[in-house]
N, C-alpha and C positions, 0 to 999 in steps of 0.2 A: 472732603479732601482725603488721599489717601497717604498711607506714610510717608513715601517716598517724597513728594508734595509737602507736607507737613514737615519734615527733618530740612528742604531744601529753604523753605519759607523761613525757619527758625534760625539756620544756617546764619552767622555771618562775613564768614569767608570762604573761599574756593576750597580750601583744606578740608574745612571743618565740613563744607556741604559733603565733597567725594567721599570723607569716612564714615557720614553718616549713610551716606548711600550703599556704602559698601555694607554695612553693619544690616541695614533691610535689607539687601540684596542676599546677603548670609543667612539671614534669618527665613528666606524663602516663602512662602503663603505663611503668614503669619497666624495661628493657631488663637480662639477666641481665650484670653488669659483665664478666664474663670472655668475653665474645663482642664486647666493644670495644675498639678499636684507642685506644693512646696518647692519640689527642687527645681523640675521645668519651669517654673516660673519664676524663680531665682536667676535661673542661667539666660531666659529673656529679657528681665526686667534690669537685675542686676550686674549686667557680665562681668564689671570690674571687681567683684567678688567669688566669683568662681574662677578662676583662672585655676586653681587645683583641684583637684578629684574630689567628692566629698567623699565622708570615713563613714563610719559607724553611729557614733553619737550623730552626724548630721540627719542619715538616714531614719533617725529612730525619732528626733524633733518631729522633724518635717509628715514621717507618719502620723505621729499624734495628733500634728495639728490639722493637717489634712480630716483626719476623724472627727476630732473636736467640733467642727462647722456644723455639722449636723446633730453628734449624737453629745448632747449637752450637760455641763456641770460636769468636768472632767479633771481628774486631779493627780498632775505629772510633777516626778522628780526626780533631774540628773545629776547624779553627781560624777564629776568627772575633770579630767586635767587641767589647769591654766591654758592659754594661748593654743585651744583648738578649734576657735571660729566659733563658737557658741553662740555668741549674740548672733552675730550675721541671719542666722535663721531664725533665733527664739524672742532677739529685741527689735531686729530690724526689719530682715525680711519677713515675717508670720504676723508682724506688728503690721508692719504697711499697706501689707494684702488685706487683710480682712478690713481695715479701717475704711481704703478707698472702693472696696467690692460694699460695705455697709454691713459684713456680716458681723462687724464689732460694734457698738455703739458709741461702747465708753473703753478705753483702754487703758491701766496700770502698769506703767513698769518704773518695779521700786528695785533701790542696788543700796547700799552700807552706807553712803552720804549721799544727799541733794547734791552734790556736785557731780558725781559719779553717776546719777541717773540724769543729769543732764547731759552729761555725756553721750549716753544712752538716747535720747531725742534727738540730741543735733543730728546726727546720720539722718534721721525720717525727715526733718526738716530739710535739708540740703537734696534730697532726691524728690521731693514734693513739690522743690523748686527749680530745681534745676534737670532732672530727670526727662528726657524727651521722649522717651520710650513709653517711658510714665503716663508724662502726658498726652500722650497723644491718643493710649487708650484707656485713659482716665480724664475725660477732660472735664469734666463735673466737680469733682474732687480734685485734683490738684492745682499747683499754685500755691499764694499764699493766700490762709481763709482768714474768718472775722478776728478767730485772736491768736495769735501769732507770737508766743512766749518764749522765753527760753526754756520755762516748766510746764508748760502745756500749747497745744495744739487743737482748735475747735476747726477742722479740716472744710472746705467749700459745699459737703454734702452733710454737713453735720456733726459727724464722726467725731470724737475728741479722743483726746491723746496725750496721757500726764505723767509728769513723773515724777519721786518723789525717794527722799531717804529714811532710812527706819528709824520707827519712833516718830513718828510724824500722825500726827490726828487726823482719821478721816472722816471723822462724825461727820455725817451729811453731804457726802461727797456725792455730786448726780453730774448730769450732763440731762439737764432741762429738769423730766419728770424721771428720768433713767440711774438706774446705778452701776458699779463699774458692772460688766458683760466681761471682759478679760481682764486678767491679771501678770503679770510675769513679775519673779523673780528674781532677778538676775547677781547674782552675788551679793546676798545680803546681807553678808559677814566676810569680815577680811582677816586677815593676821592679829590684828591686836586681840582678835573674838580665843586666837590660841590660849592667851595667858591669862586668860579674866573668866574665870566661870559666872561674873555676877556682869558681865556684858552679852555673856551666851543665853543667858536665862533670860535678861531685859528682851532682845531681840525675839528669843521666843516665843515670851508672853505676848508682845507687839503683835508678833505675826499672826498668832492662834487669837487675838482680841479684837485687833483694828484691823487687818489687813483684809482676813479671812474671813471677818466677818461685814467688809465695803461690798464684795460684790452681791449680785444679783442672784436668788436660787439655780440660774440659767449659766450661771459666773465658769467659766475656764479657768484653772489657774495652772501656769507652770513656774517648777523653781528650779534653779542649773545652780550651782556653785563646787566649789573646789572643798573636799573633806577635809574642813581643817583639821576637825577634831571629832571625837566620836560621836560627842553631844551635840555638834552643831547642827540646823535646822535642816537641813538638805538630806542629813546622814540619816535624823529621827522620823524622817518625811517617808523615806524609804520602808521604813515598818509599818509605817501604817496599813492596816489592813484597806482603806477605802481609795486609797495613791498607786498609783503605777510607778515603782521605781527602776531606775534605771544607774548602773553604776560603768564606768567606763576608764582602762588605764591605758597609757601610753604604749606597756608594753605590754600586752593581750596574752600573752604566753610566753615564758621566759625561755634563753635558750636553752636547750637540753645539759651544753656541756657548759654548764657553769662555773665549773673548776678551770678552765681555760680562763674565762674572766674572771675571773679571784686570781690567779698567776697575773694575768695583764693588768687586774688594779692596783698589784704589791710594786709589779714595777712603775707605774704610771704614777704611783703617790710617796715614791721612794726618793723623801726631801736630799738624801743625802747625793743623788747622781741629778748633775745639770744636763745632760741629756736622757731623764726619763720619757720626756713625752717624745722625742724620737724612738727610745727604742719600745716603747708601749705602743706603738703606731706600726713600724716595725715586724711586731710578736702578730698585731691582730690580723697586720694582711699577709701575714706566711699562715693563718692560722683562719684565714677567715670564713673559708667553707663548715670548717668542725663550730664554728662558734654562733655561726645565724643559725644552724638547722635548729628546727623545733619552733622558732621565734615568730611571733606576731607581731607587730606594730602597728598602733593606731592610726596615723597618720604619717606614711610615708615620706608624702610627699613633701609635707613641712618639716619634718625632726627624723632624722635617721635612730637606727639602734644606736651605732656605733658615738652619735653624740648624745643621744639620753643614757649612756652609759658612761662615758666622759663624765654630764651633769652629774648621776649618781653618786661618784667617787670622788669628785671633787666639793661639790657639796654636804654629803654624806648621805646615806641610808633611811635613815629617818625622814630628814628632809625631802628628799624622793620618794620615798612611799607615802607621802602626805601631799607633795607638789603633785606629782603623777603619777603615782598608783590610787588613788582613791583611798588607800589605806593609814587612815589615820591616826597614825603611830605618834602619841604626843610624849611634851616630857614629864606630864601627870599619870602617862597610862604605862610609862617603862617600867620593870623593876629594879634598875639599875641607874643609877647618875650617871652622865656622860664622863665625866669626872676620871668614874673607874677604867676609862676603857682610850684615855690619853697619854701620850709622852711614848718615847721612844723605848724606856727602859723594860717595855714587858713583852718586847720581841727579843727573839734569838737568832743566830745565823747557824752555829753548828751544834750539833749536842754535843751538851757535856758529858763530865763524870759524873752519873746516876750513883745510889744506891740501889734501885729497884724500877725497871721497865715493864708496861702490859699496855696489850691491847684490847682495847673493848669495842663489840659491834652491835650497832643498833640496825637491824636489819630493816627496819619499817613494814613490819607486814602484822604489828598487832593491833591491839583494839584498839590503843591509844593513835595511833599513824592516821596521817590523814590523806587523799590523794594527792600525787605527784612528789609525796615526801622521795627525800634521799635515803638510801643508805648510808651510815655514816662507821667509820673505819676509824676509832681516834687511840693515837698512842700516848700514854703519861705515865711521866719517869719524876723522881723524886729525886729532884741533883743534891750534892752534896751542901748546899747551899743552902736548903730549905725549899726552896722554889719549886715550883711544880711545873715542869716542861710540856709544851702541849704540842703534839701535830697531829692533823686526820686531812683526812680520804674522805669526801664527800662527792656519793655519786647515785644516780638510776642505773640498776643493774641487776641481774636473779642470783639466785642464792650461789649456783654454781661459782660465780664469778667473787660474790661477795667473800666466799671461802678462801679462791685463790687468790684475792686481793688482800685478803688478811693475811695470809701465810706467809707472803711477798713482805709485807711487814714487819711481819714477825720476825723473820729472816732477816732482814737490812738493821731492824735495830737491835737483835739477840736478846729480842722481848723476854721475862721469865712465863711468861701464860696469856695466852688467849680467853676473855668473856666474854658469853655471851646472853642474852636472856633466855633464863628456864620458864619462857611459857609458849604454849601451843609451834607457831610456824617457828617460832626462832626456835626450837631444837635441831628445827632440820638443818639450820647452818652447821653447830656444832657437828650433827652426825655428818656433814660435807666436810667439813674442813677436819678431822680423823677419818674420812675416808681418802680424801687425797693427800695428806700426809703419810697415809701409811704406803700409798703408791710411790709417794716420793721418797719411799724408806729414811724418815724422818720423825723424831717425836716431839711432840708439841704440845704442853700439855691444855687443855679447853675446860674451862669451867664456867657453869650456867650460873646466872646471877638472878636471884629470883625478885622481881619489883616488892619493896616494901610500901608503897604508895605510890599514889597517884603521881603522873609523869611533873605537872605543874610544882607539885612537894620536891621532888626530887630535884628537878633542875635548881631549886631557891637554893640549895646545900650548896652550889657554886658561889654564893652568894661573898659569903667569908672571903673566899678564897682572893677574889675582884677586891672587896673594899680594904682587903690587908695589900693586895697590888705581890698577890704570891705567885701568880700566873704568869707564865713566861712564853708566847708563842711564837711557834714557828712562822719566820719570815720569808717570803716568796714561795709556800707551799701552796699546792694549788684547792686546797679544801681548806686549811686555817682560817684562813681569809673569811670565807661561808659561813663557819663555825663562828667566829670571833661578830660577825655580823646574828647573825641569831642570837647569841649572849646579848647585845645591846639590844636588840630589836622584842625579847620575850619582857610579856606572854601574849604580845599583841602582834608578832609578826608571822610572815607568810609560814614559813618552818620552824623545827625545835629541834629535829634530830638530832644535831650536833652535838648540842649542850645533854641531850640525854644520855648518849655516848659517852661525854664528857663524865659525866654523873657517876656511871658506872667505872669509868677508868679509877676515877679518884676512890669508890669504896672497893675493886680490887685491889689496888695498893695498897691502902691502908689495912688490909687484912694482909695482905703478904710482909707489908714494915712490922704486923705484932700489934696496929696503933688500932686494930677493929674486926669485925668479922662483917665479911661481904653479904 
């Protein structure tokens, strides 16, 4: 019997037969499924799951597994964002294929509770049974076979299919004389694994004892989950030298002008105006071309920039580079309590009366910089109040630029001096910004600040400053924002500049108040 025959016989309504008919007729000579790679045979078998494009991480599943069939004992791990279709390929679809082709025997797929990997099964079961695509060129294997669980699956041609959650024994686990042949992973840690180091460890030991060691020398194993945390299993999976890691973030490349969104987040999370998220909406589409260039996104077609940046800032930072950046920024790995960096009272609107204004620039082109670092521009003034006022400039830019953007500075707040770092490239700033000061018949005085320590020493010295709550920053500036994000996010986040700059500001001043020497 051929398709069209087989969809019309299984049909039982005039509806249901024409749209299957349609659906073969679409599909045109239908292509032998075992000569298709992961994704073509996703988009055959499963069309109600590809309705969007795949991204990256699917591309990268769907190769491994593809590989895996043949060349054996293979050991993948991604770590990468919530809600990007993950399973679709790595529990569902790469599960199903191999199980009903027989190139799996025995199958594992474990997730953080037995509920949650049941979860994980129901989808294979529901297309085993109800799948006509399926069946019609799988007709050996699907159906329902001899055992028919909620937790496992023993499929029509032998195949089984289990699932299970961590901490769970698998001494003697077979499928007849057989032992698991696949394994998958699939989230086997969740949120509460954040706050328990002594549930990170359990899980671990679990995984490297029982899990790792059920399958077969022939065994595949893949593991996907979200980085909750540094130490979690997916993150440490990734070092291993004998694993293929794979790391994947929502936002693949940030935008270039990120000081536009630091301006849009001040107004967007600015409690006090009841129309902020209009006029944050507002700002982004008079401003929207300057603010995508540079940017990558993972998946398009499901989450826009514009709303993983909303999540961002409404959420917070941390929470974001841990949800979807892969970057697991916990609150054991900060140097700072969130504590220090709440309440309304350590923003400013306008400057005060200072005793003592400088600017200090971190140009990012030394040893310590890392790629794609900012330059960072920050001014601090010592008000009469004790408080220590902060605004910067955070931006990608060459020295020329960095010069006139400091003098610009310098100028608007009638800074007393310019710092900058006395080693190797950052001199040339200094000697740029005395030589177009002296064009702009202007004197300005520039002083090199030489590193007393290592950048990570240096930035702690802000440390005081935060938990005495003596910091005052600038509100709706378009670099603060950045700045003030780096402060919570060190020493485990993406940049430091800011706060290094910061660094610097605070020990020019205090050499200009009498209170130290720079």
């Amino acid at each position: 019997m051929n398709l069209t025959a087989w969809v019309d016989a299984r049909s039982k309504s005039s509806a249901a037969k024409l749209a299957g008919r349609k659906r073969v007729a679409e599909m045109g000579q239908l292509p032998d499924p075992r000569t298709l790679g992961l994704l073509d045979w996703t988009r055959l078998i499963l069309p109600k799951y590809t309705t969007l494009d795949f991204n990256d991480l699917h591309r990268q599943i769907a190769a491994d597994s593809d590989a895996a069939r043949t060349q054996r004992g293979g050991r993948f791990a991604y770590a990468g964002p919530r809600d990007t279709g993950k399973s679709v390929l790595l529990s569902l679809a790469g599960v199903l294929r191999d199980a009903v082709e027989g190139v799996e025997e025995y199958t594992l797929i474990a997730s953080e509770t037995a509920d949650l990997a049941e979860k994980l099964l129901y989808p294979i079961r529901e297309e085993l049974e109800t799948n006509e695509i399926l069946a019609a060129l799988y007709p050996h294997a699907t159906g329902p076979g001899p055992v028919w669980q909620q937790d496992k699956l023993r499929l029509r041609n032998g195949a089984v299919i289990e699932s299970l959650g961590t901490g769970k024994s698998l001494r003697g686990s077979r499928n007849r004389d057989k032992r698991p042949t696949k394994i998958i992973g699939d989230d086997i840690q969740g949120d509460k694994h954040l706050w328990s180091p002594r549930l990170r460890q359990r899980t671990e030991t679990w995984f490297n004892g029982e899990l790792m060691k059920a399958g077969d020398p022939r065994c595949n194993v893949f593991v996907a989950g979200n980085a909750i945390h540094r130490d979690c299993v997916v993150c440490r999976l990734e070092k291993r030298p004998n694993w293929q890691g794979h790391t994947f973030r929502s936002i693949s490349a940030w935008p270039d002008a990120m000081d536009l969104w630091g301006e849009w987040e001040s107004i967007l999370t600015d409690g006090a105006d009841p129309e902020r998220e209009a006029k944050a909406l507002a700002f982004y589409e008079a401003n929207r071309e300057a603010m995508h260039k540079g940017a990558e996104v993972l998946w398009p077609d499901r989450v826009s920039l514009y709303a993983l940046m909303v999540e961002r800032a409404s959420e917070g930072h941390l929470a974001f580079e841990r949800e979807r950046q892969a970057n697991p920024i916990s609150v054991d790995s900060v140097e700072w309590p969130e504590s220090v960096f709440e309440g309304d009272d350590i923003w400013f609107e306008e400057w005060p009366m200072t005793v003592c204004r400088v600017v200090a620039i971190d140009p990012s082109t030394g040893r310590d910089a890392k790629r794609g670092d900012f330059s960072a521009i920050v001014t601090v003034g010592l008000g009469e109040d004790g408080n220590v006022y902060v605004d910067a400039d955070l931006a990608r830019r060459p020295i020329d630029k960095i010069a006139a953007d400091a003098i610009t500075q310098q100028q608007a707040v009638m800074a007393n001096m310019i710092g900058t770092e006395d080693v190797a490239f950052q001199t040339w700033v200094a000697s740029e910004i005395d030589r177009q000061s002296k064009a702009m018949k202007i004197l300005i005085p520039v002083v090199g600040i030489k590193p007393d320590a290592s950048k990570g020493i240096r930035i702690r010295r802000c440390g005081p400053y935060l938990s005495q709550r003596r910091f005052r920053f600038k509100r709706h500036s378009k670099g603060t924002r950045l700045l003030f994000d780096q402060l919570r996010e060190f020493p485990g986040g993406e940049h430091d500049d800011g706060p290094d700059a910061l660094e610097m500001g605070i020990r020019l001043l205090l050499a200009q108040t009498g209170l130290a020497q720079a």
